[in-house]
Each structure stands twice: as structure tokens, then as C-alpha cells.
C-alpha positions in Angstrom: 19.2 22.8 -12.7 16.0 23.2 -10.3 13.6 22.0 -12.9 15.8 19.0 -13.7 15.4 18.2 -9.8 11.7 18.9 -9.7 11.9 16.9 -12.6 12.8 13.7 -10.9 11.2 14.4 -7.8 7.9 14.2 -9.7 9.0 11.0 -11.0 9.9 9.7 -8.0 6.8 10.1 -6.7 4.6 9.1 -9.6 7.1 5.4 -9.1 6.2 5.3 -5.4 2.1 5.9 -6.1 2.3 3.2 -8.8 4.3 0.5 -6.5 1.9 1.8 -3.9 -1.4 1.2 -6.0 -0.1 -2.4 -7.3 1.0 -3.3 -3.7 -2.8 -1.7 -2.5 -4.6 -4.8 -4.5 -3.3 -7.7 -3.0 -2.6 -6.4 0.5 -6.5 -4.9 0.4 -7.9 -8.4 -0.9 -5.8 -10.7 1.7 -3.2 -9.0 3.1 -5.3 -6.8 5.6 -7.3 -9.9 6.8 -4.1 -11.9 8.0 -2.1 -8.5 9.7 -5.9 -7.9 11.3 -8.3 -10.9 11.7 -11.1 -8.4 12.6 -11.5 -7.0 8.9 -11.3 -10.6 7.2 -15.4 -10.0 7.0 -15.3 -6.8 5.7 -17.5 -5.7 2.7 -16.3 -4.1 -0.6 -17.0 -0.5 1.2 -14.3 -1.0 4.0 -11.6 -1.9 1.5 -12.5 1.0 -0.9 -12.0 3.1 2.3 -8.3 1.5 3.2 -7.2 1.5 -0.7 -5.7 5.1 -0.5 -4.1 4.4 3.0 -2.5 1.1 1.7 -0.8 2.7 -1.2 0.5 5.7 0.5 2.2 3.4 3.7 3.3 0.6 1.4 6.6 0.0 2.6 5.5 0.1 6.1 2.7 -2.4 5.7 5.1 -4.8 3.1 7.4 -5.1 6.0 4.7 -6.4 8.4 3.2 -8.3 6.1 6.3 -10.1 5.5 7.3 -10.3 9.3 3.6 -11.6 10.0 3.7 -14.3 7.3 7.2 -15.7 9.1 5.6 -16.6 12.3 
């Protein structure tokens, strides 16, 4: 039974780093420029760096995305 839960734990987090890394693209390509206007210049080297922090806080960062584009 403990290796059918670490199992799907595994899995579970191999489904949240792929939503994560799909969610990353778009939100490093427009989605940081309209929740911060200060990186809406920023060069290939500053969204390489924010990649990784993207995917991991997806659901945080979907939700202000979201409440950002109501206003």
C-alpha cells in the first residue's frame, strides 16, 4: 500500500510540473508584463531566470493574472 501512495504522489507532482511548465510560457511571454509593467522590457535572460519560479507558483500567479485582467 505505501508504494501504491508514493505511486500517485509522484504522479501528482509530475501533473502539477507539466500544468506548471505549459502555464510558465504564456504567463513568461505576456503575462508578467501586465501583473508588473516594470519587466515588460525585459530581455530573454530575465524571463529564462522567472521560468522555474512561474511553473512552481502557477496557481498563485493564474489567479492574479485573472483578477488583474478583470479590472
Amino acid at each position: 500500500m505505501d508504494i501504491w501512495i508514493a505511486d500517485w504522489m509522484i504522479r501528482l507532482l509530475g501533473c502539477y510540473a507539466l500544468v506548471g511548465a505549459l502555464f510558465a510560457v504564456p504567463f513568461v511571454t505576456v503575462g508578467a508584463a501586465k501583473l508588473d509593467p516594470r519587466s515588460a522590457g525585459s530581455g530573454f535572460g530575465f524571463r529564462v531566470m522567472i521560468f522555474p519560479g512561474a511553473a512552481a507558483l502557477w496557481p498563485w500567479l493564474l489567479l492574479r493574472w485573472v483578477h488583474h485582467c478583470k479590472r
